[in-house]
Each structure stands twice: as structure tokens, then as C-alpha cells.
N, C-alpha and C positions, 0 to 999 in steps of 0.2 A: 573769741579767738579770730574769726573772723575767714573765707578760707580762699574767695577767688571774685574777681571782678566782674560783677553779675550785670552788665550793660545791657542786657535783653532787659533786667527790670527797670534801666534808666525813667522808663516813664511809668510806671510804680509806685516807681522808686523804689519786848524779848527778853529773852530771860534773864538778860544781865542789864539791862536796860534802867533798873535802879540803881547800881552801883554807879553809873556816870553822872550822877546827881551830886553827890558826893563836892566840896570844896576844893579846889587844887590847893598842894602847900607851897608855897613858892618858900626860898633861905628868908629870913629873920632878916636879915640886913638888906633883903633887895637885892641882891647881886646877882647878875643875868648867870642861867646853867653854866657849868662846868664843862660838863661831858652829856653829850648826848646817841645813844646808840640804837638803831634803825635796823632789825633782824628780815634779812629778806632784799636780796638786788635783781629783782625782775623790775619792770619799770616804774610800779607800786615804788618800792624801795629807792630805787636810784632819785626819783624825782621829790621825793622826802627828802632824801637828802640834799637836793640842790636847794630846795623850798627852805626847809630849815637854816639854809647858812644862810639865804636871802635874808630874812627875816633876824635870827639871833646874831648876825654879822660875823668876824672873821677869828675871833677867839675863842670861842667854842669850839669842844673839840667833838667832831661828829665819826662816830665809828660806825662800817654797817657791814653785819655777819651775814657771809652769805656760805651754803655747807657746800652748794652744787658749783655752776657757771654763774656768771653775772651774764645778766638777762633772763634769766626763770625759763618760761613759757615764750619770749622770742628766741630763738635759737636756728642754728643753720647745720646742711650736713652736706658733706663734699661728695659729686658724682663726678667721675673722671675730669679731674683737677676744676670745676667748679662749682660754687657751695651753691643752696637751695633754702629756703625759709621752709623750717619746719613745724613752725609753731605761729604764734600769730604774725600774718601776712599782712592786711591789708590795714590802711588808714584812711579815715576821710576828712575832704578840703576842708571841713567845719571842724575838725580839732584845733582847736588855736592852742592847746599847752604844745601838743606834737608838733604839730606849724613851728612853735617860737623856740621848740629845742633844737629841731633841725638847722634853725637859721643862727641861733646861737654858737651852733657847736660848728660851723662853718660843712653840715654835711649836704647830699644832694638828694635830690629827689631819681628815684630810679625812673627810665626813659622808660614811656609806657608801649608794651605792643602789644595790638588790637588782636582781640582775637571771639569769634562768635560761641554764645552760650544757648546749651539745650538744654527740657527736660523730657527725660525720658522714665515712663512708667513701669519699666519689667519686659513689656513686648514692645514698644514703639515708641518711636519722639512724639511727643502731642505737644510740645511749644518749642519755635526754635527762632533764633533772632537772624535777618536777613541783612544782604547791605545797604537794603532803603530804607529809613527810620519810619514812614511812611506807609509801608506795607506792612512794617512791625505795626504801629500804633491801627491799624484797621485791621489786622486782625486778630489783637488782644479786643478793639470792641466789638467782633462778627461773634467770638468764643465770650467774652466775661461781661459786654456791656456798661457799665459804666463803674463797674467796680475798681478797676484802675485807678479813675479819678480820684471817687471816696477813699483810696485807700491814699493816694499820693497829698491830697489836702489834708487828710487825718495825722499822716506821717509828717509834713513840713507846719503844723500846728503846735505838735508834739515840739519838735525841733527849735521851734521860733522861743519856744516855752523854756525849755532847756536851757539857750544861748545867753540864757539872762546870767545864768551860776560864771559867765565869767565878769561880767559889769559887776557884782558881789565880790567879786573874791578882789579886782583891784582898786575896789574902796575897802579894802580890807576887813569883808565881814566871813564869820567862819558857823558851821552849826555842829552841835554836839551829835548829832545822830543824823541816821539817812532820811530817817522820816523827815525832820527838821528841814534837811535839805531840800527834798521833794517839794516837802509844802512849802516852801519860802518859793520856788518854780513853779508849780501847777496845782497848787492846793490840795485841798482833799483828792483833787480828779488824780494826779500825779499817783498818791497812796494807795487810790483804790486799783488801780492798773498795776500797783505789785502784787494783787491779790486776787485777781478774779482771769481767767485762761483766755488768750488772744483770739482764741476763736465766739469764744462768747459776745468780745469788743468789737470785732470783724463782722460778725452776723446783727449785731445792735446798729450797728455805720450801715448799713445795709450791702456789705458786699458778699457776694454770692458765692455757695458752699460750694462749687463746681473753682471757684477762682481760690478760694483757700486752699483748696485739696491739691489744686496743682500749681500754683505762685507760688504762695505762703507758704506751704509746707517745706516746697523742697530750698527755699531761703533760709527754714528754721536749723533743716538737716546738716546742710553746709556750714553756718555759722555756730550751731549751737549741740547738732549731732542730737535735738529733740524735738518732740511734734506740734503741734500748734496749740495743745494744753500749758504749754510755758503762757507765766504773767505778760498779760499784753505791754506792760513799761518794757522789759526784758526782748519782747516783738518789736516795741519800735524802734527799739535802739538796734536791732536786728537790720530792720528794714532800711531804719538810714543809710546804714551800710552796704545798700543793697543796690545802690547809685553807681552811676560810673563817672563820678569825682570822685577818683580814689585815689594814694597812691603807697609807695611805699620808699625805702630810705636804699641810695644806693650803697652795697656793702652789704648789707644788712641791718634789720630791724635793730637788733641789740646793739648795734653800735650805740644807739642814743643811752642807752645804758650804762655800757662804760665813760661814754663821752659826761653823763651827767656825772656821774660818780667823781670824773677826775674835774669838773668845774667846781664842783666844791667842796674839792681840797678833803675830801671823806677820807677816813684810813678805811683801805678792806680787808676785813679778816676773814680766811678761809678757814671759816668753822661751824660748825653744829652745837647752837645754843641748849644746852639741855631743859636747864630751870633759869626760873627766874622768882625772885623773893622780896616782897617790901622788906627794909631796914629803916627804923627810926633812931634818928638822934637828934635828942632836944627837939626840935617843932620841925626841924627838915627833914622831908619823907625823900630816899633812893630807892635805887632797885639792884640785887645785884643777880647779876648773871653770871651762869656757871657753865662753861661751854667748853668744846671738844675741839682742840684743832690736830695736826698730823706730828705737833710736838707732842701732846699731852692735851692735860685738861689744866682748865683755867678758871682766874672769875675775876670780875670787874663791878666797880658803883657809879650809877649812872641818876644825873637826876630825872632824866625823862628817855622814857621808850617807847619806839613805836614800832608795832608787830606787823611789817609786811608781808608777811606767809600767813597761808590760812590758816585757822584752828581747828578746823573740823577732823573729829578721831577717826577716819575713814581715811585719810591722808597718813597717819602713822607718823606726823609731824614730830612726836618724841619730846614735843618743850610741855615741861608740866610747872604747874602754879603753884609755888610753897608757902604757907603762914599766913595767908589773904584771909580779911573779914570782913564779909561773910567769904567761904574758900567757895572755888570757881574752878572748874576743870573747861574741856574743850567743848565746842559751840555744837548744839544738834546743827544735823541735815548732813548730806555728805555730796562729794564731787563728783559730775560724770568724765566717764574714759572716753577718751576717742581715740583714734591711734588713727596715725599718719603715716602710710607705706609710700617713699621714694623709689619708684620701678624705673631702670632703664633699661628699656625694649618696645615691642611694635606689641600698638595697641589693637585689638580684635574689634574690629571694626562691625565684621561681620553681627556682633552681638547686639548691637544698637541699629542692628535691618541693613547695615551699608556693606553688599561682599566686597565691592571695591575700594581698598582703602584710601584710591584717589579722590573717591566721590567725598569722602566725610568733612565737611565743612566747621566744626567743631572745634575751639579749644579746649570748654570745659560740658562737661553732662553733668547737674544735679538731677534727682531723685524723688521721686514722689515716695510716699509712708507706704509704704508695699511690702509687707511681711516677707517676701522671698526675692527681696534683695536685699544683698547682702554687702552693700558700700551705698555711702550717702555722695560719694560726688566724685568725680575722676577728672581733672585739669591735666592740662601739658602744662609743667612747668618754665617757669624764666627764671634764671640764677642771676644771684643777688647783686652780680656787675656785669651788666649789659653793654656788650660795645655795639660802635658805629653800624657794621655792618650785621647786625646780629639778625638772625629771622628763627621765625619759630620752624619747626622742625614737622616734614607733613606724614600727615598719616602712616604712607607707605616706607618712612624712615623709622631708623634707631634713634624714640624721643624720650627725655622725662618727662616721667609724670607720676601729679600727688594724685592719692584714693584716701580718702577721710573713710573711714567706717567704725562701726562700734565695737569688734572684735577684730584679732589681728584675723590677715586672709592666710586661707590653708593653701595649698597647691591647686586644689580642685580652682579654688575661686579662682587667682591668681590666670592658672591658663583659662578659665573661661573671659577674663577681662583683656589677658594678652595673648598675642601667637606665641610670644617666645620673648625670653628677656634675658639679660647683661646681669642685671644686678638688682636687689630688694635690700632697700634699709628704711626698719619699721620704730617708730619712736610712739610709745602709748603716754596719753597726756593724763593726767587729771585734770584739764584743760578750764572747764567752769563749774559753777552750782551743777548740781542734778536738782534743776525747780520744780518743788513741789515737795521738796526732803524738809524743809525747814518751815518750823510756824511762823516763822517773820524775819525782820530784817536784825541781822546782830548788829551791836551796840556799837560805836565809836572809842568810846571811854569804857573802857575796864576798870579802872581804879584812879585816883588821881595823878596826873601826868602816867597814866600810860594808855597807850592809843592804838586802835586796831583799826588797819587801811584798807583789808579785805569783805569788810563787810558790804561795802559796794556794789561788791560785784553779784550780793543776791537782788541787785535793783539793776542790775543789767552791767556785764563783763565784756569791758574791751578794755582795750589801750588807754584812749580818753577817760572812760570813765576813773578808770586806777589814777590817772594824773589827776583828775578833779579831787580826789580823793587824797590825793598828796599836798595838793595846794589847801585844803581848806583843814590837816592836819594841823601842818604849818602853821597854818594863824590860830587855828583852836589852841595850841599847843603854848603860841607865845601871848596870846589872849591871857587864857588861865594862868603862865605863871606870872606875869602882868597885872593878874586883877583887873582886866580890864573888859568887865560884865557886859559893857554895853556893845562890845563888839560881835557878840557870840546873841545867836539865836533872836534877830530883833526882825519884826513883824514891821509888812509895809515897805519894804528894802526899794521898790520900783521909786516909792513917791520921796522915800527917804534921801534916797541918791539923787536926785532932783533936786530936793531943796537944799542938798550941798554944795553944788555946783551955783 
């Protein structure tokens, strides 16, 4: 999700798993899908959708069910006449699918304004970023010593490794599962960091447990709302984020949303997919779907589906699997909450040591893992269209500002974080994995031609990742019903792309 621009750390920086083995059936006669429908319009969903009509071209017909808003998990909320990203915020300059939708869809990058980041442990700030990058970087080495570095060459390793899933995907190769994916980018190294806790990988690099407890943690707090026992793949992707090349889309995040939605020509149905059921006839396998809209209920056949909402029954997601062989219900592990309170009013400064609210130099405060605090991070916010003259709003003013925490705040909290406030509006996410809930990574392929885009995100939840995840749908999708094997899952992809060119 991702939750504020952490430029103090600039220099930082399964069980269904055999059903996707399975043969796709593509029609007897070869004739490209029909209809193909996409459940789920966060940007998992939306960019399926663009990816798909890239790929099956422009007669196809692409439907995509969404019950809530379009944009899932980006979303905005209005504070005296203007809106606030309430859901995921931040994007980084190394997303090239996000990069190429924004420049697509003709939208802008919102104007960035500078603002210094602390952390603060319960009683006092013990790191805080100043205006000399210089006195920053010597006194991250007087306090952590060289762990910085280790951590910042481990993290742009990870990165350089990564960057290759997009040279892959525009020679068009796709993989049936995450693992596949991973390994085709970092080998077994890549798999074993969805499985073993970031601070195990952090203290292995040699960087020092005094620099985890207070960095790392509270980056893990703010992005992920969990402790530094999350899969260190799931950290790095954390950490990248952790840069101050950041940005985000002026308007709002979910504009790329609807913007992708309406590039390709998708219909939207505002509905609540209930079930979904293989149907055979003669050697062509559909699916038909039976769903709720605000007329009635409905159902439709589709030859290929892809499930961009999570499964996991902890979500109370309501879509259940009919007639399947072997049958298949919803995917172990469940999601954590985080809940996002927009407060406008003046923040208690005093509580973070400053009585003067002149003195507090601070845009945002994350959190060290401190049992008896009770919010993982407090930003002043910037609303989602930023003009000319616009300045952030200082201490001793009536400002926004977001509090990520794990529980919604009571009154007690509330005034202990503010003097006094305008207005509270609290939005609770299921925002990502709760890691550590699930034995492994869920499958891609559920059945033949139907495909599940959420499982990603138990290998590390952002934006980017949900887009990678849409792009290599897309081609698994037209691979399979293509027959065309050697696109899908092939070993050596670095040397192979090479001797194509």
C-alpha cells in the first residue's frame, strides 16, 4: 500500500498448484475468445483489462465486475472541498507499467512538496532527517555504521534483479505461477526470501540489530502495518519504496483506473459476482458466472476469466466455485487491517517532546514496534491536486493529516495525538497479506483459462507488483489459448533474449 515519502531513508534507501498443470482448451476451430470477463477494478483488474485487449485485439469483448468503486484499494476522501489519497499513495520512478499508464492516459505526476521525516519511539525522536543530506548521511554512520550501505547495495541488487520481469514480458514471455516468475528473476535466491523473515536476511548482510529495530521496522509499520518477521522479498519490495523517487498521479491514484478501464473499451458492470462454474460443450471449456447487480441477478459464459480480487475467506469475498474437478473453495492465509484516519485539526506536538508547535520540523513520524503505541505513522497530508501556490500547512495551523494504525483510534488516542480537531474520517483496509498466514504462494491457474492476479501480492503488494501481475496474465492467458508452449515458463530468458535480437 505503501503510505508516505520516506526521504530520511533516501540513502537506505500450494495447494492448488497442481490444477494449473492442467491443458488449456482453446474452440476446435481456432477462433480467438469471444467474451472475456475480469472480476475485480483496483488496478490488479483495470490493467488486465488493458493488457488483455493489447494482446486479443479489439473484438473481443472484455467485461470487468467490479461490486464497490473502481479503483479497489486506491481511493480518495474529500476534506473541506479537497480529496486525500486514502489508500495506496505512493509510486516509484522504477515502475515502468505505472510510468507508461500515466503517459498513456495523458495524466500528470502530482508536484512534489518537500517535507522532513522522523522516527519516533514512544518517548522521543531518535532519527530525524535535517536540511543538510550530509549531516543526515554522518549521522546514520556515528548511530548504524555501515549498515546503511549493506542494506542500500542489497536493496538496488534485489531491484537491478527484478527489472529484468519487464525485458520478459516485451518479448512476450509469460509464467504460470509466482514461483516461476521469481525464478526466472533471482533464482532459487528470489524463492527462498518468500520464505525465511527479513530480519534473519538483514542480520545474515550483516546489518545491525539496533539499525533494524529502528530503520526497518518502522518502514515495515508504515508500508505494510507489520514487523520485520514479514518474508524479506516482501522487505525489499518495502524498502524500494522507501526512496525519495517517488511520486504519485495528479487527481488521484485511481484515476489510472478508470482511465485504463476506458482505453480498453472494457464494459463495467456494477456487480457482485456470486459463483462461478465450468460448462462443457463438445471440447470447449466456459465459465459461467452468476452475479448480483442493483437490477437483479444475472449470469453470463465466458471463455476465459480472470479473478482480480482476493480469495482468501477472511475477506468474506462471497464468489464460490461450483462443479470443479477436483472442487476448490477459497485460498488459506487471510489479510491484515490497517485503517487510515483523515484528521483535520492541530497536531499535539507536544507528544513527540516539541511544546512549541513552532519548533516541530516534521512532516511525517513513523514508529518503532513499541507495544504501547498505538499508530504506526502520522503524515500531514497533500490533497490530490496540488496548485501553484500551495504550502504545507505548519504545526501551529488547522492541518491534514493521515495516522495509519491497526485499530481504528478511540478519543483517548485521538486527543493524545491532537489538541483538538475539525473532522475524523476513518476508512479500515484489508489492505495486504497478513504474511505468515499462508504456506506458500497461491497458484496463477486455477483451472484452465481461469487465472487468479492476487496471488502476487503474497510475494510483495504494491501497485507495480499487481501491474506485473496483469501483464504476464495477459500473455499466459493468450499463450494457453494459442497453444503456444514455448512462450510460457522457458528457462535462460537473459541469454535467450539475446540471441533474438
Amino acid at each position: 500500500m505503501g503510505g508516505f515519502q520516506l526521504s530520511l531513508l533516501a540513502v537506505v534507501l500450494s495447494i492448488l498448484s497442481a490444477v494449473g498443470d492442467q491443458e488449456a482448451s482453446p474452440h476446435v476451430d481456432g477462433a480467438p475468445p469471444s467474451k472475456i470477463a475480469v472480476v475485480g477494478a483496483g488496478i490488479g483488474g483495470s490493467a488486465t483489462a488493458h493488457f488483455l485487449r493489447q494482446h486479443f485485439g479489439p473484438e473481443v469483448q472484455v467485461d470487468v465486475f467490479e461490486k464497490g468503486e473502481v479503483g479497489g484499494r486506491l481511493a480518495t476522501v474529500t476534506v473541506n472541498h479537497n480529496d486525500y489519497e486514502s489508500g495506496g499513495s505512493i509510486i516509484h520512478s522504477l515502475n515502468l507499467h505505472m510510468q507508461e499508464f500515466v503517459k498513456q492516459l495523458g495524466l500528470k505526476h502530482r508536484r512534489n512538496v518537500a517535507g522532513k521525516t522522523a522516527v519516533f519511539n514512544g518517548e522521543e525522536v531518535i532519527l530525524e532527517e535535517t536540511d543538510w543530506y550530509l549531516l543526515d548521511l554522518f549521522r546514520l554512520w556515528w548511530r548504524y555504521g555501515i549498515s546503511f550501505i549493506r542494506l542500500q547495495m542489497w536493496v538496488e541488487e534485489i531491484m537491478e534483479k527484478f527489472m529484468r520481469i519487464y525485458k520478459y514480458q516485451a518479448h512476450g514471455y509469460a509464467f504460470s505461477s509466482v514461483e516461476e516468475l521469481l525464478d526466472s528473476l533471482g533464482g532459487s535466491g528470489f524463492i527462498n526470501m518468500t520464505r525465511r523473515p527479513l530480519s534473519d536476511s538483514l542480520l545474515e548482510l550483516g546489518v545491525s540489530q539496533r539499525f533494524i529495530d529502528e530503520v526497518i521496522a518502522p518502514v515495515m509499520r508504515v508500508n505494510y502495518g507489520q514487523n520485520v518477521s514479514i518474508p524479506a522479498f516482501v522487505g525489499a519490495v518495502s524498502l524500494a519504496g522507501a526512496q525519495n523517487n517517488l511520486w504519485a498521479v495528479e487527481g488521484g491514484n485511481k484515476l489510472v483506473c478508470s482511465g485504463l478501464l476506458r482505453m480498453a473499451n472494457a464494459n463495467l458492470l456494477k456487480a457482485r459476482v456470486n459463483s462461478i462454474s465450468p460448462v462443457q460443450s463438445g471440447e470447449a471449456l466456459q465459465y459461467q458466472l452468476n452475479f448480483t447487480t442493483a437490477a437483479g441477478t444475472g449470469s453470463e459464459l465466458y471463455d476465459i476469466v480472470v479473478l482480480a480480487t482476493p480469495l482468501q475467506d477472511s475477506l468474506g469475498s462471497g464468489l464460490e466455485f461450483h462443479d470443479f474437478t477436483p472442487p476448490f473453495d477459497h485460498l488459506p492465509g487471510s489479510y491484515h487491517s490497517t485503517v487510515a484516519t483523515i484528521v483535520h485539526g492541530y497536531l499535539n506536538t507536544s507528544f513527540f517532546g516539541f511544546a512549541d508547535p513552532r519548533l516541530f520540523p516534521f512532516a511525517s513520524v513513523l514508529t518503532t514496534d513499541t507495544p504501547a503505541l498505538f499508530f504506526n505513522s502520522v503524515a500531514s497530508a497533500c490533497p490530490v491536486n496540488i496548485s501553484a501556490g500551495f504550502r504545507r500547512r505548519q504545526p501551529q495551523e488547522a492541518g491534514v493529516y493521515k495516522v495509519f494504525s491497526a485499530q481504528p483510534l478511540d478519543k483517548s488516542e485521538l486527543k493524545t495525538l491532537f489538541r483538538s480537531y475539525y473532522s475524523v474520517q476513518v476508512t479500515e483496509w484489508q489492505a495486504y497479506p497478513h504474511y505468515g498466514s499462508s504456506p506458500g504462494l497461491p497458484p496463477v491457474e486455477l483451472h484452465p483459462n481461469l487465472y487468479y492476479l492476487n496471488g502476487i501480492e503474497w510475494a510483495g503488494s504494491a501497485m507495480e507488483m499487481s501491474s506485473v501481475a496483469a501483464k504476464n496474465i495477459a500473455l499466459l492467458a493468450y499463450h494457453r489459448w494459442n497453444k503456444q508452449t514455448d512462450m510460457v515458463d522457458q528457462r535462460d530468458l537473459m541469454h535467450r533474449i539475446k540471441t533474438e535480437l
